[in-house]
N, CA, C and O of each residue as an XYZ file, in Angstrom:
720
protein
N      60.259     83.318    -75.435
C      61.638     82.972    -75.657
C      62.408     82.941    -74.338
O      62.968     81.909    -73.968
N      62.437     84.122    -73.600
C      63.017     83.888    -72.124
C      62.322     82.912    -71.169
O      62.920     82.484    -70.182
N      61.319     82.631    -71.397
C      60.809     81.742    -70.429
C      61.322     80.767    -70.591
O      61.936     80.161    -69.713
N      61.118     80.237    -72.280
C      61.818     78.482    -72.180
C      62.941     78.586    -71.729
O      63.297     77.794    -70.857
N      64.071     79.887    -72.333
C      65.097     79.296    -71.563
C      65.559     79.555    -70.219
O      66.694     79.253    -69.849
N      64.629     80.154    -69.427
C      64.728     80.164    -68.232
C      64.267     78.566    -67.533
O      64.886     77.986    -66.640
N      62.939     78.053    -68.268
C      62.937     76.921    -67.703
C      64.200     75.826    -68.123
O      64.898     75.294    -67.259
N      64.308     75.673    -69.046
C      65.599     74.650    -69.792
C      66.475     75.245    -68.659
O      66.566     74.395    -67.773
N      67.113     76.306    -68.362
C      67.928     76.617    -67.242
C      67.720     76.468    -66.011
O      68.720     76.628    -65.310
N      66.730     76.204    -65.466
C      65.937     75.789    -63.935
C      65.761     74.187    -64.107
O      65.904     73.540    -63.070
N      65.523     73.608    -65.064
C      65.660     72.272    -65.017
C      66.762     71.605    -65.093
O      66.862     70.540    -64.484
N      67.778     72.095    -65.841
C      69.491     71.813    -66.295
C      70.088     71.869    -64.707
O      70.756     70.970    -64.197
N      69.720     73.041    -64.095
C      70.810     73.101    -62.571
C      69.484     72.101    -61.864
O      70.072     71.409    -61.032
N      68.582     71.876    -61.844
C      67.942     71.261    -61.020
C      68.430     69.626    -60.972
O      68.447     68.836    -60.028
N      68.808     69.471    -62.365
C      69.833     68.054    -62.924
C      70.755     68.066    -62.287
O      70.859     67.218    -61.401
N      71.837     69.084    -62.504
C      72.879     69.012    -61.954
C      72.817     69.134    -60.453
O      73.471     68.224    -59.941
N      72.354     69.803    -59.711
C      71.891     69.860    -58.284
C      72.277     68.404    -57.793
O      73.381     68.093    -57.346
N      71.061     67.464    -57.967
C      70.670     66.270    -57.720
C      72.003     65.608    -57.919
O      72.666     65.175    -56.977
N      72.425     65.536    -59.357
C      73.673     64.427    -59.561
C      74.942     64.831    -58.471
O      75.188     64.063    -57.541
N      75.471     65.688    -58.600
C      76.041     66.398    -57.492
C      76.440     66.265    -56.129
O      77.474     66.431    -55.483
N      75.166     65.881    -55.896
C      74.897     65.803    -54.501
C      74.630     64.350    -53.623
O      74.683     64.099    -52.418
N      74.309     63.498    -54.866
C      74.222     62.071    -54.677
C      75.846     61.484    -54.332
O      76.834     61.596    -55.058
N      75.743     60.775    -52.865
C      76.667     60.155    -52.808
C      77.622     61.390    -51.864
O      78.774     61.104    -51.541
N      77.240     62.251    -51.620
C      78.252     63.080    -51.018
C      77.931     62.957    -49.627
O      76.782     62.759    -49.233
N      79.061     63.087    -48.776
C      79.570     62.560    -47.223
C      78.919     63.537    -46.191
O      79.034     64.746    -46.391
N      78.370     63.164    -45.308
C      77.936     64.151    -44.165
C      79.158     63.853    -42.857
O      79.720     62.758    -42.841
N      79.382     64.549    -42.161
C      79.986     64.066    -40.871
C      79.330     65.054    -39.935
O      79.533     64.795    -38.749
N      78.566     66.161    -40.187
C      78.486     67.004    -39.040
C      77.523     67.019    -38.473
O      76.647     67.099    -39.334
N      77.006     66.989    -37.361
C      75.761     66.677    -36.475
C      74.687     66.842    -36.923
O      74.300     67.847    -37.519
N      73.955     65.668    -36.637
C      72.103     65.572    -36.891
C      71.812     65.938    -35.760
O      72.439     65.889    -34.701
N      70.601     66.400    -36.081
C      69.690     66.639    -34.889
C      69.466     65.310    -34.175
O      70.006     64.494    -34.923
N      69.028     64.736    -33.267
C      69.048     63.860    -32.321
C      68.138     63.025    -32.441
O      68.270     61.933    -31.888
N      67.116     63.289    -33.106
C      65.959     62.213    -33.394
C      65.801     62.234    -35.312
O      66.226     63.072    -36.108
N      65.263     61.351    -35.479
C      65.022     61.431    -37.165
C      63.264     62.436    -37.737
O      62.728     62.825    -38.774
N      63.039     62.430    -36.425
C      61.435     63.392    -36.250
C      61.831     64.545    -35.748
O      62.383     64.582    -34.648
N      61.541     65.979    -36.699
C      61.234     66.732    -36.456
C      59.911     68.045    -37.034
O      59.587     68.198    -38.212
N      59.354     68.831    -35.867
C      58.530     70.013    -36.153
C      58.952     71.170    -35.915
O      59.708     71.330    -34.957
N      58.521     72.398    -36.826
C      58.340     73.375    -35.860
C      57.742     75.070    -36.403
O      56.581     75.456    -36.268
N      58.928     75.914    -37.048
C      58.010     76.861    -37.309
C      59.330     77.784    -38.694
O      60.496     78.179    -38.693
N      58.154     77.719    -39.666
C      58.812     78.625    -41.105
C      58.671     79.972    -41.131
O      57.456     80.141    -41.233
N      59.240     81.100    -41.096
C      58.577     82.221    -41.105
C      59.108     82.681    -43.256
O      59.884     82.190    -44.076
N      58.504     83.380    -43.251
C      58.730     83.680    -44.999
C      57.582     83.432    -45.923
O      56.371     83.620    -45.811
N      58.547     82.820    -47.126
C      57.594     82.199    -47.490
C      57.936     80.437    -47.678
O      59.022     79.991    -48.048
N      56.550     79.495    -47.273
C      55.398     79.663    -46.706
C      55.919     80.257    -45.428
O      57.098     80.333    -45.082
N      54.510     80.796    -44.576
C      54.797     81.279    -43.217
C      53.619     80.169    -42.580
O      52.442     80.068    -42.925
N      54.325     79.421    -41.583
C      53.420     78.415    -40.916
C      54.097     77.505    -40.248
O      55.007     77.850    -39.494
N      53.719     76.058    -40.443
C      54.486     75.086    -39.671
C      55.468     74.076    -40.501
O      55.405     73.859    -41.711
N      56.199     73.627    -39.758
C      57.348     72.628    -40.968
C      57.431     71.551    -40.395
O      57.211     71.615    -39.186
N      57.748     70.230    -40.939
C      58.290     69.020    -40.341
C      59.158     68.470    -41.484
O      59.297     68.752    -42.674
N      59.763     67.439    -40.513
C      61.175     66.836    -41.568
C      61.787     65.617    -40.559
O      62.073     65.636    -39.362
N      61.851     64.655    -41.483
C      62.269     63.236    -41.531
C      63.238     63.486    -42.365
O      63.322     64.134    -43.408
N      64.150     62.697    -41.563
C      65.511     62.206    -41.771
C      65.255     60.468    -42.178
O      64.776     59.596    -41.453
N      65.839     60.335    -43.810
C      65.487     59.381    -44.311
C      66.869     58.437    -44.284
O      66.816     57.225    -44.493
N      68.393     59.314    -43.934
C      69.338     58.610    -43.920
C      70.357     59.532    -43.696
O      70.147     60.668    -44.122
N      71.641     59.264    -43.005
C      71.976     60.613    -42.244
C      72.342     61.813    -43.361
O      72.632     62.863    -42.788
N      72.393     61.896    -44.823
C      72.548     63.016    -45.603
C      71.028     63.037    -45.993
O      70.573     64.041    -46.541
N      70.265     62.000    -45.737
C      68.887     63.078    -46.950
C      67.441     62.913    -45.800
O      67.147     62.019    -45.007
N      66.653     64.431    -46.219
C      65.678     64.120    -45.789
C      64.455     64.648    -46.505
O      64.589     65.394    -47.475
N      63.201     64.263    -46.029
C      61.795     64.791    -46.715
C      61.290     65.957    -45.509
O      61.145     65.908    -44.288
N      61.124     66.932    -46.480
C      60.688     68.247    -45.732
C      59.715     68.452    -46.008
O      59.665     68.898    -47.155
N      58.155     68.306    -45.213
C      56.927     68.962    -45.653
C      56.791     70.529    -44.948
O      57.582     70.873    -44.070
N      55.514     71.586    -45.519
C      55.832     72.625    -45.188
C      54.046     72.852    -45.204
O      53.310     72.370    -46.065
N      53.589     73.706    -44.028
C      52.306     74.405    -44.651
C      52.306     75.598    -43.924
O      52.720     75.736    -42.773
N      51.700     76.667    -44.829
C      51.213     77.938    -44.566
C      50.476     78.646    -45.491
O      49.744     78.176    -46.362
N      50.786     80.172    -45.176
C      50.494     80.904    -45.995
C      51.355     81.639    -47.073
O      52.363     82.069    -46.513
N      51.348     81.914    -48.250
C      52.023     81.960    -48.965
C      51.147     83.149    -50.451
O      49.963     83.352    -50.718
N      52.374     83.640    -51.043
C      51.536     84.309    -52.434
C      51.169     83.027    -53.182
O      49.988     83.116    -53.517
N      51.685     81.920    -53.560
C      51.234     81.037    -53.852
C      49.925     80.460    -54.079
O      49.366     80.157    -55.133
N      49.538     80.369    -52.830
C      48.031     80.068    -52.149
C      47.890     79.800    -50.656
O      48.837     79.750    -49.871
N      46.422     79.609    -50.305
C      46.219     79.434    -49.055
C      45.314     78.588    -49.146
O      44.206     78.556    -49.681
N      46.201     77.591    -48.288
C      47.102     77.167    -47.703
C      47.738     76.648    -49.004
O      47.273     76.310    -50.092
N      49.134     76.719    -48.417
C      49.852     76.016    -49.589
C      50.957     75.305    -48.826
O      51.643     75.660    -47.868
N      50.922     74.348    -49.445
C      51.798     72.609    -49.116
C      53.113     72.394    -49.819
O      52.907     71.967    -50.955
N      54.152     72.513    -49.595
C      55.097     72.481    -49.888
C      55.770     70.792    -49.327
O      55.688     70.243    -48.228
N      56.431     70.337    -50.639
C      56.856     68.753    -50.446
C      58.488     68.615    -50.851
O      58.668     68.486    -52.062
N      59.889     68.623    -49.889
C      61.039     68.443    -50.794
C      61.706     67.533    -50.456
O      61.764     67.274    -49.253
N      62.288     66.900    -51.219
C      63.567     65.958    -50.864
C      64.831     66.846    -50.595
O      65.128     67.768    -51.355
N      65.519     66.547    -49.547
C      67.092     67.396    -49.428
C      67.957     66.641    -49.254
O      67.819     65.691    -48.483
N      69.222     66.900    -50.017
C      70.609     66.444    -49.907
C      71.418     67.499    -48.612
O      71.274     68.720    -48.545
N      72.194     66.723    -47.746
C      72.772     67.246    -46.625
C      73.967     67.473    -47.236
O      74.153     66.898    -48.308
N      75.040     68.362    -46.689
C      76.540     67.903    -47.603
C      77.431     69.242    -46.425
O      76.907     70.262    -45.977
N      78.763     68.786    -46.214
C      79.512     68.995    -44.735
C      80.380     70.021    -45.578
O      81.598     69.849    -45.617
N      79.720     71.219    -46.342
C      80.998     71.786    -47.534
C      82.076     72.549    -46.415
O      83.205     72.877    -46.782
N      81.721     72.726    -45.387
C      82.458     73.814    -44.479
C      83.287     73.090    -43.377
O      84.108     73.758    -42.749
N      83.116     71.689    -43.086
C      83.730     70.582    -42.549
C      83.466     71.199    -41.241
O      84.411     71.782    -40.710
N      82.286     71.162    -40.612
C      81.981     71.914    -39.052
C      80.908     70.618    -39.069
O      80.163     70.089    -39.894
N      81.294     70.418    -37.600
C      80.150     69.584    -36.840
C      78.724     70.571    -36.132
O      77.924     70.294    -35.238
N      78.904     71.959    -37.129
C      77.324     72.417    -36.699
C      76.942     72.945    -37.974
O      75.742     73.167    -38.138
N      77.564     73.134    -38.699
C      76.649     73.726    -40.100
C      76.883     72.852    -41.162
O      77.897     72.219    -41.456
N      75.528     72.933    -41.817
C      75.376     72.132    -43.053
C      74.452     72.694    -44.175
O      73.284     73.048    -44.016
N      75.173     72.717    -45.350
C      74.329     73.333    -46.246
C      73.568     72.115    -47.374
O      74.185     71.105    -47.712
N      72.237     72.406    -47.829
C      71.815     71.454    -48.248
C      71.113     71.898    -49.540
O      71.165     73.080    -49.879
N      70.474     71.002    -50.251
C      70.275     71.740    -51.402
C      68.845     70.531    -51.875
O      68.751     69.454    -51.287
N      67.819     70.951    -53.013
C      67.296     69.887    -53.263
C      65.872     70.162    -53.755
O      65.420     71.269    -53.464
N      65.133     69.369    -54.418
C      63.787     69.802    -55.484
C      62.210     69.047    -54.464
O      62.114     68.235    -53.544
N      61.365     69.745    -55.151
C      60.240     69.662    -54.526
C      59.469     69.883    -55.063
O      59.730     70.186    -56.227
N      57.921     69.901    -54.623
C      56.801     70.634    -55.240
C      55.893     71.544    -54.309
O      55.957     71.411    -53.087
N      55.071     72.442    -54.883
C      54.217     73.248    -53.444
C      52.850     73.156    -54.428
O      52.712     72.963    -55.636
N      51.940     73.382    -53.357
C      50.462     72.825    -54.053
C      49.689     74.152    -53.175
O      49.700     73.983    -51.956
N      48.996     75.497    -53.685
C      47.931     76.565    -53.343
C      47.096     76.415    -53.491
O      46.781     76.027    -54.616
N      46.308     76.560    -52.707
C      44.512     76.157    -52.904
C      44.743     77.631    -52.113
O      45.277     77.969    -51.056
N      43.929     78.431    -53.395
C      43.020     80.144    -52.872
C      41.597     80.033    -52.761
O      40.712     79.186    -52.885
N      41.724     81.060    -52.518
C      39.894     81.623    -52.415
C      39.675     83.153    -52.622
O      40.536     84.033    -52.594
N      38.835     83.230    -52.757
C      38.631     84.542    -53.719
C      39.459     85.400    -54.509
O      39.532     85.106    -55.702
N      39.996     86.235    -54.171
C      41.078     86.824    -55.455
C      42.414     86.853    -54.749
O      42.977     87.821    -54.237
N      42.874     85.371    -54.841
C      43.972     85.380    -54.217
C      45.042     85.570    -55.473
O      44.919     85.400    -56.686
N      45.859     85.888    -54.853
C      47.324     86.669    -55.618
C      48.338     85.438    -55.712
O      48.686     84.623    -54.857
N      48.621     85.562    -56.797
C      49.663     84.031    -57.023
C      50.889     84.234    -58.066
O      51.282     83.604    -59.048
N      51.269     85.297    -57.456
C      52.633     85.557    -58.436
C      52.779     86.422    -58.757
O      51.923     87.158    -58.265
N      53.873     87.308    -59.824
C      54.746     88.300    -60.793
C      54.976     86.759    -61.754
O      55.543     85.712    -61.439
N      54.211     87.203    -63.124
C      54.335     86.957    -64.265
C      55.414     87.725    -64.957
O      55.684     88.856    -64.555
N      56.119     87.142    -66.073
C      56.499     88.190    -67.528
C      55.629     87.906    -68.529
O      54.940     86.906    -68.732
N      55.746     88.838    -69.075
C      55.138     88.547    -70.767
C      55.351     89.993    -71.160
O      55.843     90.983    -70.618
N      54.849     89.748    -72.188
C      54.712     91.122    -73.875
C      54.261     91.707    -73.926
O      53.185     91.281    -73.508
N      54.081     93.223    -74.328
C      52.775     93.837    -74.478
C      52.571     93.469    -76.120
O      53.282     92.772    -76.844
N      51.208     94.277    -76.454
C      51.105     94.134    -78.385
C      52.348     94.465    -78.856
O      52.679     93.670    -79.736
N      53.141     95.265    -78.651
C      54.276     95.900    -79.346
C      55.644     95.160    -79.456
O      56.709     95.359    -80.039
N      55.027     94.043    -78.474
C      56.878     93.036    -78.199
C      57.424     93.191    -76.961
O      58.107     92.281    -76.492
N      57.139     94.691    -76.063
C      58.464     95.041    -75.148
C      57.939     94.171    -73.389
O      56.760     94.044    -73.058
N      58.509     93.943    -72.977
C      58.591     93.064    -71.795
C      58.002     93.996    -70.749
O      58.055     95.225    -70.705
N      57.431     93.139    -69.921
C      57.032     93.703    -68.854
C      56.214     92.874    -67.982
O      55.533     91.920    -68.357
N      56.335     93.334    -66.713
C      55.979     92.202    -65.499
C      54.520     92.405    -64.940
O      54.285     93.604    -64.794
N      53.384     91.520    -64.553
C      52.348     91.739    -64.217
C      52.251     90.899    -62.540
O      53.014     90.179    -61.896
N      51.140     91.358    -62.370
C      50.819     90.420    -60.989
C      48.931     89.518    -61.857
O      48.304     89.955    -62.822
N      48.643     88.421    -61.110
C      48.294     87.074    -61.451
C      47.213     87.015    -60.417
O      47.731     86.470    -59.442
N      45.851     87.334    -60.125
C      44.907     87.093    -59.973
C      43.726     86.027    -60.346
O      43.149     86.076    -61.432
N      43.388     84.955    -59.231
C      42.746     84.028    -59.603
C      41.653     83.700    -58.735
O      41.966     83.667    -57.545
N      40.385     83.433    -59.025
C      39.506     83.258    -58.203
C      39.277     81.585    -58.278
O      38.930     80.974    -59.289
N      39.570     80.974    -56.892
C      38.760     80.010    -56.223
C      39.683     78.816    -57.134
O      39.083     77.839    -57.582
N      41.058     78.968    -57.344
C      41.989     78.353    -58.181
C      42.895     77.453    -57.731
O      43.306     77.816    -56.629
N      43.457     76.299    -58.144
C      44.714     75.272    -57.526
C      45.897     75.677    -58.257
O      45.899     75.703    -59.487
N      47.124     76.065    -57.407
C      48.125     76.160    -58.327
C      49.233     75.345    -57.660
O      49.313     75.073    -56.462
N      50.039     75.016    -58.599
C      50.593     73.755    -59.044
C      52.156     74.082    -59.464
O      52.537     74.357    -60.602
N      52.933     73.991    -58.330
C      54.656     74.629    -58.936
C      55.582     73.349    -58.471
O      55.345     72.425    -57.692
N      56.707     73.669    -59.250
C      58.229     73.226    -58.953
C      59.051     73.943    -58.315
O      59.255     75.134    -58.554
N      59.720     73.132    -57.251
C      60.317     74.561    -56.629
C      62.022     73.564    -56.768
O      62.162     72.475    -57.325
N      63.196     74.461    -56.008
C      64.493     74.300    -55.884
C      64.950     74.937    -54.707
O      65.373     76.081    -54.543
N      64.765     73.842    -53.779
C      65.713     75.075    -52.721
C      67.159     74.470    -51.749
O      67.412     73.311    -51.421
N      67.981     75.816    -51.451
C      68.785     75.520    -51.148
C      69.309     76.390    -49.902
O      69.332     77.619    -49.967
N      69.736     75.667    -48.741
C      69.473     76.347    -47.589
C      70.733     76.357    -46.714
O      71.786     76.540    -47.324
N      70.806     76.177    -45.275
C      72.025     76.415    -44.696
C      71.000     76.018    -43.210
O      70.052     76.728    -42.872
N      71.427     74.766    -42.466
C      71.270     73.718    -41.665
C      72.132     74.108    -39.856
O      73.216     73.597    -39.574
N      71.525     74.872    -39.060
C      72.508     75.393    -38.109
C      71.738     74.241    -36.823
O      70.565     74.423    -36.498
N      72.598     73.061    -36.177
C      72.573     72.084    -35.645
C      73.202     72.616    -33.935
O      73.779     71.681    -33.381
N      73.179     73.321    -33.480
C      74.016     73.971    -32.055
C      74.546     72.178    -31.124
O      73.613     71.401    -30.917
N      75.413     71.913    -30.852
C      75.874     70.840    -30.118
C      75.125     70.742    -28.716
O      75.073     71.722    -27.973
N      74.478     69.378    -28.345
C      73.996     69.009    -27.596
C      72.248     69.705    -27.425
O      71.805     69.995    -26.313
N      71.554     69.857    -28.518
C      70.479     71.084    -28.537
C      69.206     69.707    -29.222
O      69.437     68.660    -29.828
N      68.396     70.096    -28.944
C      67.227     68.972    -29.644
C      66.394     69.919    -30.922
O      65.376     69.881    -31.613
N      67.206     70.481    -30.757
C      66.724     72.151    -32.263
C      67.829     72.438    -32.857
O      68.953     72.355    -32.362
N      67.418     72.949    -34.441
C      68.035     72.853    -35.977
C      67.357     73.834    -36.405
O      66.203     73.945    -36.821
N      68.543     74.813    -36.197
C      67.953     76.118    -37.235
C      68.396     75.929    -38.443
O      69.368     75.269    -38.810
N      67.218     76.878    -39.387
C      67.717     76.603    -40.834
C      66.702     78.005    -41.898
O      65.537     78.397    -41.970
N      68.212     78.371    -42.631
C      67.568     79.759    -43.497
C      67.459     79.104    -45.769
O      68.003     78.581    -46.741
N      66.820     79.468    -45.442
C      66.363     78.500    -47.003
C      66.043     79.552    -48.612
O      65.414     80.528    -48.205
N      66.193     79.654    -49.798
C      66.217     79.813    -50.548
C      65.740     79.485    -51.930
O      66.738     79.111    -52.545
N      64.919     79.456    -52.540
C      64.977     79.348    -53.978
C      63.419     79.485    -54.940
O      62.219     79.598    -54.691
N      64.295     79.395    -56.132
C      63.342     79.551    -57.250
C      61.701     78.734    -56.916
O      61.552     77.695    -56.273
N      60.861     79.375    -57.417
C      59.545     78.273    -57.650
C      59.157     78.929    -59.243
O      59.510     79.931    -59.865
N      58.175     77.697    -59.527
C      58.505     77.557    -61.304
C      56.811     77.018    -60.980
O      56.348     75.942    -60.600
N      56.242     78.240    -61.311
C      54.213     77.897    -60.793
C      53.889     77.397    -62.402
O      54.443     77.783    -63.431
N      52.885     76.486    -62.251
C      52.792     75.375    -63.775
C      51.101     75.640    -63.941
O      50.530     75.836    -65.014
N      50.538     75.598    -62.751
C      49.110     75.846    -62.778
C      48.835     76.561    -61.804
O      49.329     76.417    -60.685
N      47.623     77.818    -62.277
C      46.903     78.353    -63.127
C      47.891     78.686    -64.223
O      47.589     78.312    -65.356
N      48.761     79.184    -64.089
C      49.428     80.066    -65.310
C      50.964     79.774    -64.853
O      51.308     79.588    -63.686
N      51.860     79.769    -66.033
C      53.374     80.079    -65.931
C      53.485     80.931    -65.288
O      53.042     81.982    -65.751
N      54.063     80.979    -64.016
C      55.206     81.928    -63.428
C      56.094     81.489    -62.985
O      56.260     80.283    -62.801
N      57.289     82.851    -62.562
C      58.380     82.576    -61.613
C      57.979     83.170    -60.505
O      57.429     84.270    -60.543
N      58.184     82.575    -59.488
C      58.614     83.341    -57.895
C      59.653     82.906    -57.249
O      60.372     81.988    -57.644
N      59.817     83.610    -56.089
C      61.456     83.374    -55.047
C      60.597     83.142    -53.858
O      59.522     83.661    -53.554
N      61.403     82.135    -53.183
C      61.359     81.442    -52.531
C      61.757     82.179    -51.248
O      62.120     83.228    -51.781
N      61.962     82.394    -49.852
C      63.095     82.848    -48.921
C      62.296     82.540    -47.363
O      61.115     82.789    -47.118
N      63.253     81.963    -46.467
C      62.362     81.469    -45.366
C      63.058     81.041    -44.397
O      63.845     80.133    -44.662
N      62.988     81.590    -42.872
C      63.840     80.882    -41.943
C      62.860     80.131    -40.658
O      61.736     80.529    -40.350
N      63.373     79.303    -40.200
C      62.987     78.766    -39.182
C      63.621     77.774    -38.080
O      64.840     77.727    -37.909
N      62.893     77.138    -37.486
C      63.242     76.101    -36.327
C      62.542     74.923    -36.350
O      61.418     74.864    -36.847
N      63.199     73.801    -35.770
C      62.841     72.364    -35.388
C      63.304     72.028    -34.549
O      64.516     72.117    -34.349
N      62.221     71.373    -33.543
C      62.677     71.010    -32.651
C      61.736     68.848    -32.813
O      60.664     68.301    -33.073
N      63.104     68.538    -32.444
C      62.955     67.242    -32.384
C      63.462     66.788    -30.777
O      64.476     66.970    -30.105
N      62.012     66.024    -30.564
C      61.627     65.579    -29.148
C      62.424     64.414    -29.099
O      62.424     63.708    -28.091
């Protein structure tokens, strides 16, 4: 029962997210090239890159290590948006997917579920030699320093794991890009 409507509620703002955000104005500094790399610490912990597809949106790939899996691939589209009207910060928001490939008894989450009796309670998710398969939502905060060829950025959100098994996890992760 809490799960569906946790998902119906992770998909509803994931709707609204998107509509939201379409069409809304950037003015505050891009990074200087539309190519950038560099480094995620969190989760994943590894390397990041991101294309700028138009000056509010871009595609963010991600790989590292993660409870998720190893390696795990993270794929998002982001909306840019100027809510603070500064030509160095920008907060952005926007949906994705992440893809874990483990090996041996890799750890892939905090589950909920039931015991026999009904009462709730949280487990951890063990899988051997398994692909798992999530939705994620994240929403971050874009720090652009004037005249700099680097874009810091601290990031946030839900992931919604679909395969091996239903779970929730949190998301949380900061890093750098530097575009040559």
């Amino acid at each position: 029962m809490k799960t569906r409507f946790f998902l119906r509620t992770f998909i509803t703002a994931s709707i609204i997210l998107v509509f939201s955000l379409i069409g809304q104005k950037s003015y505050a500094q891009r990074p200087p090239g539309d190519f950038g790399f560099g480094l995620i610490l969190g989760d994943p912990l590894g390397g990041t890159i991101k294309y700028w597809t138009s000056p509010t949106n871009a595609l963010v790939a991600d790989i590292g290590e993660s409870y998720f899996g190893v390696p795990r691939i993270d794929v998002d589209y982001l909306w840019h948006f100027n809510s603070f009207n500064s030509r160095v910060v920008l907060l952005y928001g926007g949906i994705g997917g992440a893809v874990g490939f483990g090996y041996g008894d890799q750890y892939y989450g905090v589950f909920y579920s039931k015991d026999f009796k009904g009462h709730p309670f949280f487990y951890r998710a063990y899988y051997n030699s398994s692909v798992g398969i999530g939705v994620r939502a994240i929403f971050g905060l874009n720090i652009v320093p004037k005249r700099t060829p680097l874009e810091f950025f601290i990031e946030a959100g839900p992931l919604l794991g679909i395969v091996p098994a239903f779970g929730v996890g949190f998301d949380l992760a900061l890093g750098v890009r530097f575009y040559p």
